[in-house]
ZATORSE-63931 format. One record per residue: z, x, y of N, C-alpha, C in turn. Coordinates in steps of 0.02 Angstrom, whole numbers, plus 32768, in hexadecimal, padded with zeros to 4 digits. Atoms other than C-alpha are relative to their C-alpha. Layout:
BEGIN
ZXYZXYZXY ...
***
This chain:
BEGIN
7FD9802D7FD7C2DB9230E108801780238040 7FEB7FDE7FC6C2FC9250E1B780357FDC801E 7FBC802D7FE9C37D91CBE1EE804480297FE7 7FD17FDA8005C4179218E215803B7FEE7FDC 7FD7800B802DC47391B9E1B67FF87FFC7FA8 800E7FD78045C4259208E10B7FE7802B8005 80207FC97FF2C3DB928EE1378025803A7FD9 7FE47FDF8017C42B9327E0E97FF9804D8042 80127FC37FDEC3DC93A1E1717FB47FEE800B 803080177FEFC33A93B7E1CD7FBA800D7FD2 80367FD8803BC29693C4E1467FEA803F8015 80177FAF7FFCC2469460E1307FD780048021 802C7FF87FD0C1C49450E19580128009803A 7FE17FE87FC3C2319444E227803B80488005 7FD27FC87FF4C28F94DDE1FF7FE780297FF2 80357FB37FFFC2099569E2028025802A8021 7FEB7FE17FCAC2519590E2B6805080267FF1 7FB67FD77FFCC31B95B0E2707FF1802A7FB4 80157FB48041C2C49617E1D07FFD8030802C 80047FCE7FE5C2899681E24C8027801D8031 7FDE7FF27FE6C30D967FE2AA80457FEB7FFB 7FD5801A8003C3A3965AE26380418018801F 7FC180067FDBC4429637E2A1803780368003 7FD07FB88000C4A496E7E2837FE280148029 80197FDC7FCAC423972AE2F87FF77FEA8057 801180237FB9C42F96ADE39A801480348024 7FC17FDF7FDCC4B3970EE3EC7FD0803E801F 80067FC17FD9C45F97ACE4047FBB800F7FFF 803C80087FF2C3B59771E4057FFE80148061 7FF67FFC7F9AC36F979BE4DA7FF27FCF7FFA 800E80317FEEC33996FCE4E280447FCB7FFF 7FB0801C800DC3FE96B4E4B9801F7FFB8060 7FEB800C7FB8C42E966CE56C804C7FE77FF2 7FC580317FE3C4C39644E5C2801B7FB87FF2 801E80477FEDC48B959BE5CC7FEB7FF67FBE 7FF7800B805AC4679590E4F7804B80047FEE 7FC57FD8801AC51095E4E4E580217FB38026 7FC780317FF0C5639563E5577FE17FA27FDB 800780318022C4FD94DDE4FA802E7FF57FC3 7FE680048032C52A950AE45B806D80047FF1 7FB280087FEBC5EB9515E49B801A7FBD800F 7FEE80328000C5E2945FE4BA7FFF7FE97FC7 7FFC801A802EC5AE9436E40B803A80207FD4 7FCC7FF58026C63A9495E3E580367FE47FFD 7FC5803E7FFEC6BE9426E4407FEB7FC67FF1 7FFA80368023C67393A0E40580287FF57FC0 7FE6800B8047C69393CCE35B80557FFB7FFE 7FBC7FEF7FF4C753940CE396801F7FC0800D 7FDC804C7FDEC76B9358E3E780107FE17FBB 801E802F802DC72A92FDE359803A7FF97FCA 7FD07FEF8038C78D935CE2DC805E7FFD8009 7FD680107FE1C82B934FE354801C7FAB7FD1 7FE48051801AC8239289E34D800D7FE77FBF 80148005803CC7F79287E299804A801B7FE4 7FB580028020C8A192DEE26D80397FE08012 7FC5802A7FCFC8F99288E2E980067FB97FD4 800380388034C8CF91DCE27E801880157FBC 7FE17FF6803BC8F4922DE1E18055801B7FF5 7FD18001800DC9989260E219801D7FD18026 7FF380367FECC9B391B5E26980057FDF7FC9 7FF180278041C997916DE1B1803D80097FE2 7FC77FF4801ACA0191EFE16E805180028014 7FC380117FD2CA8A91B5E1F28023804F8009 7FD77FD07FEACA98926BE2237FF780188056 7FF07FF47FBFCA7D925AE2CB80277FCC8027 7FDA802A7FD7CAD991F6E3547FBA7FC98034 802880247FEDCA74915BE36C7FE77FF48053 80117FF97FBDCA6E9164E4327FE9802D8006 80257FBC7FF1CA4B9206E4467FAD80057FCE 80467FFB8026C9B491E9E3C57FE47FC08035 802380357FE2C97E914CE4277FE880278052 80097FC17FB4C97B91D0E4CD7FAF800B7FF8 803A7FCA7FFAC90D9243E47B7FC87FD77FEB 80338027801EC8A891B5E4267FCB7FF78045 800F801C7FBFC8829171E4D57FDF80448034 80277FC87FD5C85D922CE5357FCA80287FCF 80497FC38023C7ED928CE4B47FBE7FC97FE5 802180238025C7A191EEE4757FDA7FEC8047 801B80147FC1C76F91A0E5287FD780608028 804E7FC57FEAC72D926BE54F7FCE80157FE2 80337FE9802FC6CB9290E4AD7FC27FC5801B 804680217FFCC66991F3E4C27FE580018039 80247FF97F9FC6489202E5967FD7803A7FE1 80337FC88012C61B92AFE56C7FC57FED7FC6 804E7FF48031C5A3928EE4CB7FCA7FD0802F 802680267FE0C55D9206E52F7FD18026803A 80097FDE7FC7C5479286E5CD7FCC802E7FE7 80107FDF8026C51592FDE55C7FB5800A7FE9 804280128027C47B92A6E4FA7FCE7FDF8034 802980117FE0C4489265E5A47FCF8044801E 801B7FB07FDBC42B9319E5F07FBC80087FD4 804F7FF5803EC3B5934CE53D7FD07FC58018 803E802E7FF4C36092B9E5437FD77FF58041 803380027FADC32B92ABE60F7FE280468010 80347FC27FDEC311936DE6337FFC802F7FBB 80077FC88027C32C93DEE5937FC480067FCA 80217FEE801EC2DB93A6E51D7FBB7FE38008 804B80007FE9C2349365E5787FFE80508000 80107FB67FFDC2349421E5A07FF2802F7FC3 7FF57FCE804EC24B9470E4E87FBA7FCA7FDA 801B8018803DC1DF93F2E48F7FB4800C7FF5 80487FFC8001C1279413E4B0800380617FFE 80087F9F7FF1C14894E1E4B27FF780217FA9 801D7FE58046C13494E7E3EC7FF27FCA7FD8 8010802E8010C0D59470E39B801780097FB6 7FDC801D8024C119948AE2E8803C7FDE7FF3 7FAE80227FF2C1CA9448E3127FF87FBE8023 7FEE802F7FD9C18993CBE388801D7FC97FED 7FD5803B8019C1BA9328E318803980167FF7 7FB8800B7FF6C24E9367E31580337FF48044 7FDB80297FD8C27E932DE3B17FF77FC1800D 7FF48059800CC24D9275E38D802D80087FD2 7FB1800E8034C2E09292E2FE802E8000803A 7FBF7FF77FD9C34E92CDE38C80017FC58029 7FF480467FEFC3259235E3E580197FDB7FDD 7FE98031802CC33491C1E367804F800D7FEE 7FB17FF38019C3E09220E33F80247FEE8048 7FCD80187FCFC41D91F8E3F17FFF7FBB800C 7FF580428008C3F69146E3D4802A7FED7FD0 7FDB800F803CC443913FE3478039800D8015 7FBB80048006C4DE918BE372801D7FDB802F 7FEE80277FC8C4EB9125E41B80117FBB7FD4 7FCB802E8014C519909DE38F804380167FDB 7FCC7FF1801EC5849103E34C8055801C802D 7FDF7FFF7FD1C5CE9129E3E280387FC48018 7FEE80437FEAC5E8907EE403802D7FE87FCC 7FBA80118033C64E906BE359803980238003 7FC37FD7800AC6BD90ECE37880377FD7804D 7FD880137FCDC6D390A2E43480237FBC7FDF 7FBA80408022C7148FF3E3DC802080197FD1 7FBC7FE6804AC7759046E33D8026801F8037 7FD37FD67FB8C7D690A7E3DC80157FC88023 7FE180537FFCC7EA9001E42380277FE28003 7FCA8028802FC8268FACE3B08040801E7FE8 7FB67FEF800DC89D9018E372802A801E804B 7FDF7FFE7FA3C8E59046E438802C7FBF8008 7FE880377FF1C8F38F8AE44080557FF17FCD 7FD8800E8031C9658F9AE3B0803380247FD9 7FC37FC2803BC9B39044E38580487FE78009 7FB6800F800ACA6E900BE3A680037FDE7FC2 8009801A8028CA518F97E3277FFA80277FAD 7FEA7FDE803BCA948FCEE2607FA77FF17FE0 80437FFF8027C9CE8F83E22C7FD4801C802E 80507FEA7FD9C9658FD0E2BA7FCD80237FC7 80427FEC8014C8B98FFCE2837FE7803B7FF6 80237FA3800DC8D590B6E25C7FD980247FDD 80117FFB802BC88490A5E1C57FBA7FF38018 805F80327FF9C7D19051E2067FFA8048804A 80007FD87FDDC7FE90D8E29C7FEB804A7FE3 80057FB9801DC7FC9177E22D7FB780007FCE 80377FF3801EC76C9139E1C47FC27FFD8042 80337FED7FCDC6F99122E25A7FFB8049802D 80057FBE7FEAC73391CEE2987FE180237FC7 802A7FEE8037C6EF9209E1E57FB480198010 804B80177FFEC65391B0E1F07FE98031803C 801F7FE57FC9C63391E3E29B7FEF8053800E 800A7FBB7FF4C65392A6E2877FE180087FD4 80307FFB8030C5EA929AE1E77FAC800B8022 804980087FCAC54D925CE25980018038803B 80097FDA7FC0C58392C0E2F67FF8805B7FF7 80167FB38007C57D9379E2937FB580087FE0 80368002800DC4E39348E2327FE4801B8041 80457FFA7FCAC47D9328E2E0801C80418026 80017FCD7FDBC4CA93BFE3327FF3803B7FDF 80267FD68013C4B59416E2AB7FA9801B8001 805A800B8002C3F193F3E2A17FF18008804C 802380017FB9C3E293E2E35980058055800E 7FF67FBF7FE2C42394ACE3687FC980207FE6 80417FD38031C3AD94E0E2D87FBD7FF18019 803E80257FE2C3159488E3378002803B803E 80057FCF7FB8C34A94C6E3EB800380368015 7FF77FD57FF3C38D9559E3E77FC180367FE4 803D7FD28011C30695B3E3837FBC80008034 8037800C7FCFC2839562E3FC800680318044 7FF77FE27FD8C2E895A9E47B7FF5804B800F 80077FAF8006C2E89662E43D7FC180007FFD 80507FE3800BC2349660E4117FDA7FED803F 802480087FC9C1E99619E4BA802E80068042 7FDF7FE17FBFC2799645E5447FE67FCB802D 801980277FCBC250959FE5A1803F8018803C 7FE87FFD7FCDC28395A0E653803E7FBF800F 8000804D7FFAC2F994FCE63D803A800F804A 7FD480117FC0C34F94A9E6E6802C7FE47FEE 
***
């Protein structure tokens, strides 16, 4: 199964490239750029955002935060995670990863998964932008929607570490083993 919403990780066939190069060794691989490093630093605030909002709802349930000040942060990390993932998955998809995908042909289907995973999450995107919404429209309110708010932050960081997970184990190995030139 490759759909990112069962998937468990990318099959074995697509992970020859992080056997041989796995992930304890990126760092001080020569082929480890700037420009990997500051990739992989975005999938890091993603995750930081993600996990941000995600407690922020759970201590909105547990009424331990101060409902304005959670409706703030709801509204600034939630309106930048999704610009950015959006910004983000446009970059890979128009220049990066045309560039990476024909340079090793056992990995190549794995960037029709990574497509398919940025379709996919562009609906998932789109649920988190209405569960954010909706509950905005409503946090003053003793029933706002913190509950349908915190499970779509769930859901969504469930899907969004999967594909970054899989997308690093794909790219980055490609990256160390062929040193493309990317713009």
């Amino acid at each position: 199964m490759t759909a990112l919403e069962t998937r468990n990780g990318l099959p074995d066939a697509l992970r020859v490239l992080v056997t041989e190069y796995p992930r304890e060794g990126w760092e001080a691989h020569p082929n480890f750029t700037d420009l990997t490093r500051f990739w992989l630093d975005r999938h890091i605030m993603f995750r930081e955002v993600i996990k941000r909002l995600t407690a922020g709802a759970a201590a909105r349930l547990e009424v331990t935060i101060d409902p304005q000040r959670h409706a703030k942060e709801v509204a600034q990390y939630s309106r930048f995670l999704l610009n950015e993932l959006k910004m983000h998955h446009h970059i890979e998809d128009a220049h990066y990863f045309p560039q990476l995908m024909g340079l090793d042909a056992q990995v190549e289907p794995g960037f029709t998964i990574l497509d398919a995973d940025h379709h996919a999450l562009d609906t998932h995107i789109d649920a988190l932008g209405t569960a954010t919404n909706a509950y905005l429209q409503r946090w003053s309110e003793p029933d706002a929607p913190a509950g349908a708010l915190h499970t779509t932050l769930t859901s969504f960081d469930r899907f969004l570490d999967r594909h970054l997970t899989d997308e690093e184990e794909l790219v980055v190995p490609v990256i160390l083993k062929h040193a493309p030139a990317l713009d």
